[in-house]
Backbone as a chain_set.jsonl record, in Angstrom:
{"seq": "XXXXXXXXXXXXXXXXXXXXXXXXXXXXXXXXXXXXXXXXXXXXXXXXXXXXXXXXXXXXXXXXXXXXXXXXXXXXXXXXXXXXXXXXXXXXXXXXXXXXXXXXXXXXXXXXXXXXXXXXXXXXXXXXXXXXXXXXXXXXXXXXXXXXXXXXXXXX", "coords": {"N": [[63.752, 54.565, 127.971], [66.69, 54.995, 129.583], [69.111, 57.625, 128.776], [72.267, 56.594, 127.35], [75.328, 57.807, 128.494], [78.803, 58.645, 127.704], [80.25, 58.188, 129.897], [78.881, 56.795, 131.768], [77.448, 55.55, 134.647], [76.884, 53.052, 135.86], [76.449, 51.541, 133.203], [79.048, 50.801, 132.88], [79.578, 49.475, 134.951], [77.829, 47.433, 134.721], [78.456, 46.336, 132.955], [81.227, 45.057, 133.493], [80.768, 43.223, 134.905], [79.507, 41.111, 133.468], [76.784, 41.514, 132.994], [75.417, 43.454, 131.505], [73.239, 44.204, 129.046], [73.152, 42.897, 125.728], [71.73, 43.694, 123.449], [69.964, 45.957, 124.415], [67.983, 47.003, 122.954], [65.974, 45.959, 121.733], [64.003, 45.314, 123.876], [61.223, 45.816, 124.045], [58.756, 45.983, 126.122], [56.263, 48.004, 127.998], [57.195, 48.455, 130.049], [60.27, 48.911, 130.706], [60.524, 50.935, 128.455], [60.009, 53.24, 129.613], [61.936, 55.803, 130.932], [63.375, 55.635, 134.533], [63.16, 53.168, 137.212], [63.267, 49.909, 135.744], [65.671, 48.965, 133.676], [66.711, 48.445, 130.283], [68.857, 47.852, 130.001], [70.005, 46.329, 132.225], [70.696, 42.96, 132.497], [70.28, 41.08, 133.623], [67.806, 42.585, 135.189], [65.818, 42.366, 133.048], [65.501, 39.887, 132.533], [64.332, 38.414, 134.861], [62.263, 39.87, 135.208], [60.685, 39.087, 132.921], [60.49, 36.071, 133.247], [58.742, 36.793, 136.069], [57.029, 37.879, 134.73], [55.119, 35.832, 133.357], [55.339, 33.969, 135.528], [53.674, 35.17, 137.828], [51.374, 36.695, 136.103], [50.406, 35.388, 134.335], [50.853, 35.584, 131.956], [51.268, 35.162, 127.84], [53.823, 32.91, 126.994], [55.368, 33.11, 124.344], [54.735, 35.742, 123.577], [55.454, 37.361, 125.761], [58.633, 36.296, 126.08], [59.372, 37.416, 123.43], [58.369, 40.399, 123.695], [60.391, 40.968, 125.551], [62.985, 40.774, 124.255], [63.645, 38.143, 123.923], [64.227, 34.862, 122.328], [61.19, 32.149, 122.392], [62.532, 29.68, 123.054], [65.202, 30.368, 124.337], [63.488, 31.682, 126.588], [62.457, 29.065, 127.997], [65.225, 28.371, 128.807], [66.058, 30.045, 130.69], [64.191, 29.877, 132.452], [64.675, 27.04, 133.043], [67.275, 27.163, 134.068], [66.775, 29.596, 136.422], [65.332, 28.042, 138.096], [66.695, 25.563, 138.776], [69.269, 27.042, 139.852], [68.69, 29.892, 141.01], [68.741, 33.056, 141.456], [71.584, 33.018, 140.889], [71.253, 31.6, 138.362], [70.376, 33.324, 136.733], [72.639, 34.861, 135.507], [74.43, 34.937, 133.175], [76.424, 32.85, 131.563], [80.084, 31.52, 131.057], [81.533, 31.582, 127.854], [82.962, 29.272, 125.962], [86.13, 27.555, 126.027], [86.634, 25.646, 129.336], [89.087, 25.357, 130.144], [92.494, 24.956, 130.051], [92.444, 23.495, 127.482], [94.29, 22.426, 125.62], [96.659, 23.189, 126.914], [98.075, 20.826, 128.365], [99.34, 18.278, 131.187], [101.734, 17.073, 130.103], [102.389, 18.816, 128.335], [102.812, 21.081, 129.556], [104.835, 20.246, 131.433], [107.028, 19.648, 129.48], [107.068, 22.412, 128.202], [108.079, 23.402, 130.63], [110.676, 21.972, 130.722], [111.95, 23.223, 128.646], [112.317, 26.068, 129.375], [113.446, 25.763, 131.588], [116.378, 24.648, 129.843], [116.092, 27.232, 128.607], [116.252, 30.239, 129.605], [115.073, 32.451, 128.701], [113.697, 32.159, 126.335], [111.19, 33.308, 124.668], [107.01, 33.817, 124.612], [106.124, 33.137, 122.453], [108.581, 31.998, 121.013], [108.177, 29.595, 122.75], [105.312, 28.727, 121.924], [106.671, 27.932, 118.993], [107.999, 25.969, 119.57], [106.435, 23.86, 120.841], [104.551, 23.342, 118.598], [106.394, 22.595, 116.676], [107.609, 20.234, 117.838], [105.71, 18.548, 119.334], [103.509, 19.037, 117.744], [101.28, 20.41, 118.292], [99.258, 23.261, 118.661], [99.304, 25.948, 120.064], [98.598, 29.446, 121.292], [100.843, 31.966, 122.031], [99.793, 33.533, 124.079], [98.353, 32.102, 125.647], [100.045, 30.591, 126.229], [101.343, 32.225, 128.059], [99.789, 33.067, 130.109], [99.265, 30.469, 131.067], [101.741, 29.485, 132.288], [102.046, 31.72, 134.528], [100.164, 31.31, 136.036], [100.592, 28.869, 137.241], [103.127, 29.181, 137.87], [102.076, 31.322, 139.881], [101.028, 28.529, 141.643], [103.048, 27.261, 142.413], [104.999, 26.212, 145.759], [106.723, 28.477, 147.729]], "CA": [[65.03, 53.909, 128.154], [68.178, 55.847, 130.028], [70.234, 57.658, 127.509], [73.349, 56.459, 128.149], [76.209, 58.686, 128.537], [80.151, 57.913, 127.85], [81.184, 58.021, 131.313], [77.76, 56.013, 132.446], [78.862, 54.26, 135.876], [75.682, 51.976, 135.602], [76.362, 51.065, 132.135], [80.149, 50.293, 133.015], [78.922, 48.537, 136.473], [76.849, 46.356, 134.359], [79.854, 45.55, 131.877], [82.306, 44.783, 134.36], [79.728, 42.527, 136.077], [79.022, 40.497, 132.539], [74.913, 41.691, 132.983], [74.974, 44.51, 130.513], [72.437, 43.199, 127.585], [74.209, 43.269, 124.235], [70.749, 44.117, 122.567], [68.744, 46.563, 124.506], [67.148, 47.991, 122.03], [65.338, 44.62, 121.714], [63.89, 44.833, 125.025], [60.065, 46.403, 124.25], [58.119, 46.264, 127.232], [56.241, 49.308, 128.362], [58.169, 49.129, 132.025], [61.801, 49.276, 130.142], [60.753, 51.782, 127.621], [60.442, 54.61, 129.985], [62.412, 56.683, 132.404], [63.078, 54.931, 136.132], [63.136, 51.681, 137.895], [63.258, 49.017, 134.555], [66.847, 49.35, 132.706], [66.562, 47.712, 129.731], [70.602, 47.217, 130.0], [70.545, 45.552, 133.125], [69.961, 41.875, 131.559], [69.598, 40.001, 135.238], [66.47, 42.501, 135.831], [65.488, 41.835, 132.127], [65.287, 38.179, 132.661], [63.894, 38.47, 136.178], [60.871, 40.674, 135.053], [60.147, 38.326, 132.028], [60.125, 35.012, 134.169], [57.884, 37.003, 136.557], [55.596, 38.139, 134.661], [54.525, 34.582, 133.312], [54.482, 33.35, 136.605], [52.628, 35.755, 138.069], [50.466, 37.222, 135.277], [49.945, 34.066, 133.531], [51.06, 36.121, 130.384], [51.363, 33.618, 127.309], [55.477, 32.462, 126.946], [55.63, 33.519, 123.138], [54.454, 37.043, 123.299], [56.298, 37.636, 126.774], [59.726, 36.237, 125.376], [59.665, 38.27, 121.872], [58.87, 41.71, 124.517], [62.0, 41.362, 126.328], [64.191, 40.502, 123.35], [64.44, 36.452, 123.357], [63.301, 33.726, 121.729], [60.711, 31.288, 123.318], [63.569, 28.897, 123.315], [65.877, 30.85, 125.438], [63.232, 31.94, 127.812], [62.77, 28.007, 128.816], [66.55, 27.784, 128.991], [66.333, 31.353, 131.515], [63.601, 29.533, 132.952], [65.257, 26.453, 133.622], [68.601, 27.329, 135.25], [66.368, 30.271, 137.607], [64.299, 26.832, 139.03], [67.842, 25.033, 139.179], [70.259, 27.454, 140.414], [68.04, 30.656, 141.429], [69.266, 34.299, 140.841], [72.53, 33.551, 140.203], [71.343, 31.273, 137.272], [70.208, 34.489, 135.497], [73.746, 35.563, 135.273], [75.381, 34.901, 131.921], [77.318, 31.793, 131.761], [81.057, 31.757, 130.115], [81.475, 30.567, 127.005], [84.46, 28.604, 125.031], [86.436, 26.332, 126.768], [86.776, 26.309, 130.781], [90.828, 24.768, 130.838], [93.648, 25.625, 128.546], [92.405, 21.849, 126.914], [95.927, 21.897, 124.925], [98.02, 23.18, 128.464], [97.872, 19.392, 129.636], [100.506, 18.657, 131.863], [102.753, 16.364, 129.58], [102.701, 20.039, 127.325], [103.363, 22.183, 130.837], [106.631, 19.917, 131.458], [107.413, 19.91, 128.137], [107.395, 24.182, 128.739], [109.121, 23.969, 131.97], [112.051, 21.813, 130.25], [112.47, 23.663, 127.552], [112.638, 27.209, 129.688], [115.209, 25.268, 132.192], [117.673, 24.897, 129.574], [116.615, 28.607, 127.651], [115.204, 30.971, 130.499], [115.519, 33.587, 127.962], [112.496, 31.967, 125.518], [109.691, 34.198, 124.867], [105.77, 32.974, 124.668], [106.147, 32.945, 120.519], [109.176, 31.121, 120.823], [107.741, 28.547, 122.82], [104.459, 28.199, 121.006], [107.365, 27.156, 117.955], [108.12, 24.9, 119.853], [105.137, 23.192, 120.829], [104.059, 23.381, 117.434], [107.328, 21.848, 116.025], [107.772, 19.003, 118.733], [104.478, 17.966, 119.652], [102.306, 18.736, 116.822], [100.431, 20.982, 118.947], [98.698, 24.499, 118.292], [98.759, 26.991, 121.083], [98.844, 30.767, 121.182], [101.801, 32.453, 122.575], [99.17, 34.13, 125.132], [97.762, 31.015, 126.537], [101.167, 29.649, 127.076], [101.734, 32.707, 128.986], [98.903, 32.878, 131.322], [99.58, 28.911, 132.072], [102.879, 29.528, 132.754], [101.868, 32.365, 135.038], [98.92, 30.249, 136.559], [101.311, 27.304, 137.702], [104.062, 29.647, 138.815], [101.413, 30.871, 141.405], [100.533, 27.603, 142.834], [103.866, 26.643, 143.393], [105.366, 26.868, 147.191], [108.049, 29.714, 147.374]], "C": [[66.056, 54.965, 128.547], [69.034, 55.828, 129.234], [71.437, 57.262, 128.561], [74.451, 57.621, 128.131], [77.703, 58.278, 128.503], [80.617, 57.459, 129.321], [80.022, 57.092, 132.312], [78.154, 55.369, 133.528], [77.81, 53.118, 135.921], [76.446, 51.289, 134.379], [77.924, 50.266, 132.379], [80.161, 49.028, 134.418], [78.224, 47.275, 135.665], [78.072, 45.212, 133.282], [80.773, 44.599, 132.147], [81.687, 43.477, 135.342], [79.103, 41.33, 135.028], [77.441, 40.67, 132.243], [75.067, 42.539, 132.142], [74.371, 43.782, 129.143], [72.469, 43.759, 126.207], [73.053, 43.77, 123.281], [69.435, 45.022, 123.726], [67.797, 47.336, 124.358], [65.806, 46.782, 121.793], [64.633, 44.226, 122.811], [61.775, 46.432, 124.453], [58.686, 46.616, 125.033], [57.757, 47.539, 128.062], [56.936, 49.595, 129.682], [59.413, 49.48, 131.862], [61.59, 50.434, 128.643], [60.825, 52.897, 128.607], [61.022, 54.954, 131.573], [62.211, 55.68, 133.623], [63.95, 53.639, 136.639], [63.932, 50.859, 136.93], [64.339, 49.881, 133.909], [66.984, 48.361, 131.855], [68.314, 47.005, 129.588], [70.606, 46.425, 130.986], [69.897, 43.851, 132.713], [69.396, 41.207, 132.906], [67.825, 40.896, 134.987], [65.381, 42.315, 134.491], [64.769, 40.462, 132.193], [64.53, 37.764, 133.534], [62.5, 38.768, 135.789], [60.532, 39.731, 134.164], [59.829, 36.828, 132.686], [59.103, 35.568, 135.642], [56.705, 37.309, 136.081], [54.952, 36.885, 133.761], [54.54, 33.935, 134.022], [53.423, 34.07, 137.348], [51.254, 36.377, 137.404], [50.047, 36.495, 134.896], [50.176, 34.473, 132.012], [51.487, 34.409, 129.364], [53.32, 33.992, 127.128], [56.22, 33.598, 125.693], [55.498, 35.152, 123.101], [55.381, 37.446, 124.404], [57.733, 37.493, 126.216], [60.097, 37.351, 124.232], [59.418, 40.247, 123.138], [59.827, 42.025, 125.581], [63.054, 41.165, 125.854], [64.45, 39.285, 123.434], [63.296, 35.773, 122.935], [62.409, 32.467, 122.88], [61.45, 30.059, 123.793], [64.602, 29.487, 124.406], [64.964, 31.338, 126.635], [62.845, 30.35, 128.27], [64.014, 27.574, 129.236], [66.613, 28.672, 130.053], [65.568, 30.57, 132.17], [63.893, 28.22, 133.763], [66.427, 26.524, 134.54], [67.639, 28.613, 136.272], [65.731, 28.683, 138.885], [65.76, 25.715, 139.436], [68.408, 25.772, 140.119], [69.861, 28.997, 140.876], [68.172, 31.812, 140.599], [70.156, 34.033, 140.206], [72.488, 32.73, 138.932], [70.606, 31.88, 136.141], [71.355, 35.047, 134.873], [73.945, 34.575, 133.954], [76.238, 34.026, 132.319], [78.573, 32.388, 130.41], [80.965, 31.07, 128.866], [82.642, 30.301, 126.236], [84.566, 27.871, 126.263], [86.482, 26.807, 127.875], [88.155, 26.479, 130.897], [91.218, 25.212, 129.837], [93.596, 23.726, 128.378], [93.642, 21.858, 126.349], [96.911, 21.843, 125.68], [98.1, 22.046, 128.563], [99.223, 19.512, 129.928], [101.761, 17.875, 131.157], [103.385, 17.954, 128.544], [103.429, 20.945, 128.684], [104.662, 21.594, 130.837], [107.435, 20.074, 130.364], [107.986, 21.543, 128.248], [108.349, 24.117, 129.58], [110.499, 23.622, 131.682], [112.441, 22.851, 129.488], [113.035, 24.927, 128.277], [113.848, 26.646, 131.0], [116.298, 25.205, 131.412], [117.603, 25.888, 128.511], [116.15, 29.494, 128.715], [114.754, 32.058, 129.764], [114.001, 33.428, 126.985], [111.143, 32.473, 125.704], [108.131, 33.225, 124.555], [105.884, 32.454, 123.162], [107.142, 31.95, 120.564], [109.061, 29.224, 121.154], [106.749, 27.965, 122.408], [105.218, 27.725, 119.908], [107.82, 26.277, 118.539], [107.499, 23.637, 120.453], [104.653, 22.575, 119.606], [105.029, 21.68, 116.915], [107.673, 20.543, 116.811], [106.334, 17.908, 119.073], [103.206, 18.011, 118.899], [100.971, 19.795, 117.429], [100.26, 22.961, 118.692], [98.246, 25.641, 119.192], [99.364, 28.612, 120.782], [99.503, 31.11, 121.887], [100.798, 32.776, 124.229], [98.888, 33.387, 126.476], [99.176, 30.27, 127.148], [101.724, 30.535, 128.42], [101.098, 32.612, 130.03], [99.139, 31.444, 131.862], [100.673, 28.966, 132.351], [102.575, 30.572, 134.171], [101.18, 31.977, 136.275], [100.014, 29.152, 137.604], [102.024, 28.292, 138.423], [103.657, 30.161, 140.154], [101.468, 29.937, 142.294], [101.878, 26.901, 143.366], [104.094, 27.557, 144.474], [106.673, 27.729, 147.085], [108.951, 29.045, 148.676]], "O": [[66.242, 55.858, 127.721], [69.689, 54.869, 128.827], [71.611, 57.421, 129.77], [74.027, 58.546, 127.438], [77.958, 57.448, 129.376], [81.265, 56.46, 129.635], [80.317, 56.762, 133.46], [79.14, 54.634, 133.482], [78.371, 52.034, 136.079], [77.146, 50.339, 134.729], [77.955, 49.082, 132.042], [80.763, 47.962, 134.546], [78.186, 46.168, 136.202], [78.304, 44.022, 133.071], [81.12, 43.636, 131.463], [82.23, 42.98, 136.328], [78.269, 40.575, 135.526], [76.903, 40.023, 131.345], [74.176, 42.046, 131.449], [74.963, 42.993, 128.406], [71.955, 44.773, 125.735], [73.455, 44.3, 122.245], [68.246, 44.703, 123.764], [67.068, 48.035, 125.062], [64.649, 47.197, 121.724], [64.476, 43.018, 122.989], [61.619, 47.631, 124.682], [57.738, 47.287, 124.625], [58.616, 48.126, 128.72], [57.164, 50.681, 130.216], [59.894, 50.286, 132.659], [62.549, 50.645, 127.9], [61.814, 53.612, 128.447], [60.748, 54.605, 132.721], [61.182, 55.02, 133.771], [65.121, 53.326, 136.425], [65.157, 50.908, 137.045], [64.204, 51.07, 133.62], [67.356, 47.289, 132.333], [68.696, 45.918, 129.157], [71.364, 45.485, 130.747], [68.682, 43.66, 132.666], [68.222, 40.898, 133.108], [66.822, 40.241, 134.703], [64.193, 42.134, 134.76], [63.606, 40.185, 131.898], [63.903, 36.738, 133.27], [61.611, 37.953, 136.034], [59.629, 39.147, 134.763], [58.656, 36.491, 132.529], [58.704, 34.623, 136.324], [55.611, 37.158, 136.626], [53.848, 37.293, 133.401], [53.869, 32.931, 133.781], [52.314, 33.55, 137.469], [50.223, 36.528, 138.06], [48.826, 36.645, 134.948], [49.767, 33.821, 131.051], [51.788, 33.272, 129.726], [53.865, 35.095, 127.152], [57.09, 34.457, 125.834], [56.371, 35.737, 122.458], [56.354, 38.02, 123.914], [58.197, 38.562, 125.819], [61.116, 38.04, 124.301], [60.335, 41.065, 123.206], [59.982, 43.039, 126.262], [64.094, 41.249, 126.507], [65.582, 39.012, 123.032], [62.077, 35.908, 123.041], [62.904, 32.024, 123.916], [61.076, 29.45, 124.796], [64.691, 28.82, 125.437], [65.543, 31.441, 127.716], [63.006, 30.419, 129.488], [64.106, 26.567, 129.937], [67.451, 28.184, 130.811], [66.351, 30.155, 133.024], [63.514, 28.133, 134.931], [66.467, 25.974, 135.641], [68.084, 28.371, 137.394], [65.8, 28.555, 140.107], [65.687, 25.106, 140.503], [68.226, 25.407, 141.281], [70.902, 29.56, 141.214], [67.886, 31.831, 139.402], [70.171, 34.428, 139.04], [73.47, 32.891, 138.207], [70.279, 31.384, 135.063], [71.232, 35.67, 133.818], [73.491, 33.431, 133.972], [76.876, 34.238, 133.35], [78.4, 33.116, 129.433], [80.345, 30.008, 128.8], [83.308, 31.269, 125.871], [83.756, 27.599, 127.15], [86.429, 28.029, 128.015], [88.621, 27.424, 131.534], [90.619, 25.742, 128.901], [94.352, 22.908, 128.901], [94.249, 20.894, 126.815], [97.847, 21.047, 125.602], [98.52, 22.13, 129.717], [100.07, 20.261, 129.442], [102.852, 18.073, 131.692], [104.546, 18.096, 128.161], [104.578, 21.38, 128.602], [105.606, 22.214, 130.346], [108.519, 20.654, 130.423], [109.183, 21.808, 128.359], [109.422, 24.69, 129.392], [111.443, 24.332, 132.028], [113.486, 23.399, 129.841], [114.218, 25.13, 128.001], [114.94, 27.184, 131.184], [117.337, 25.608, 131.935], [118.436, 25.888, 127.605], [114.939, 29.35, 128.55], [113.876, 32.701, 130.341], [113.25, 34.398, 126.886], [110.275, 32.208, 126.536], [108.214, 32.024, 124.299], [105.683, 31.268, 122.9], [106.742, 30.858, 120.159], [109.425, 28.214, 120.552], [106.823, 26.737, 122.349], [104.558, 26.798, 119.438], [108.219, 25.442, 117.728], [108.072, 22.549, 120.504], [104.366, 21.378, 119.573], [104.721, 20.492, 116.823], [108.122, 19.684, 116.052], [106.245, 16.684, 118.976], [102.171, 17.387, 119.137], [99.851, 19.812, 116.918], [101.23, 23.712, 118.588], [97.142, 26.183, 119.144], [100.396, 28.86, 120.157], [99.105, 30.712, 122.982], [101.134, 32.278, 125.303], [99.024, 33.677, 127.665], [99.313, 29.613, 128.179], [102.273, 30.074, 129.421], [101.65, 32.103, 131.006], [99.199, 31.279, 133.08], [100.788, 27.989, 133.092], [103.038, 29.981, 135.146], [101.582, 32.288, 137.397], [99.773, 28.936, 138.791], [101.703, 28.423, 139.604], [104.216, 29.898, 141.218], [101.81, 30.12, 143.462], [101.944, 26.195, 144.373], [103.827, 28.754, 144.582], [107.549, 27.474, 146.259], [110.056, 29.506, 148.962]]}, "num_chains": 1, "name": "protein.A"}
């Protein structure tokens, strides 16, 4: 396995790219234990090599899965989205919500009044007021980025 090194540009390439595999110490396959080619960090070629070598080898599922670090349950779930959506459904999907589900737009106008008659109101202030008016529970942060978000798409 490639020691890594602080300044690694692989290891940061892989980070920055969501593929770096949060356990690859968990990855025991003699082609990712040594030196070369096979990086047990890079999770795409992780995933790639383990769905090849039970199609091509005919290796059994259970023993294949547990030497690349997953469960026989996640390699039919790796296995399904590659036969759906190809390579790029080796990549790492997001996870939590997709939308700011609480932004909705009766909450956005709600924001936009309130900063028409304070322009001055910070993200905290208006999460208290979300809170206190509408019953609603958002983080200063999220109100900022949707505020930020919208002010893009309008026309200048």
């Amino acid at each position: 396995m490639p020691t890594p090194t602080p300044s690694d540009p692989k290891q940061k390439a892989l980070r920055e790219q969501g593929m770096l595999n949060p356990r690859p110490e968990d990855v025991k396959d003699p082609l990712f234990l040594e030196e070369g080619f096979f990086d047990p960090r890079d999770l795409m070629q992780v995933k790639y090599e383990m769905l090849r070598r039970v199609s091509t080898e005919k290796s059994q599922i259970g023993s294949v899965a547990e030497a690349f670090g997953f469960s026989r349950v996640t390699f039919y779930q790796i296995l399904t989205r590659f036969r759906e959506e190809g390579m790029a459904g080796l990549f790492p999907r997001l996870r939590g919500p997709k939308v700011a589900h609480k932004l909705t737009e009766k909450v956005m106008v709600f924001l936009e009044t309130a900063l028409d008659a304070d322009a001055l109101l910070r993200p905290q202030a208006l999460a208290e007021l979300v809170r206190e008016e509408l019953d609603i529970s958002v983080h200063p942060r999220s109100i900022e980025r949707a505020l930020a978000k919208r002010q893009k798409k309008r026309p200048r």
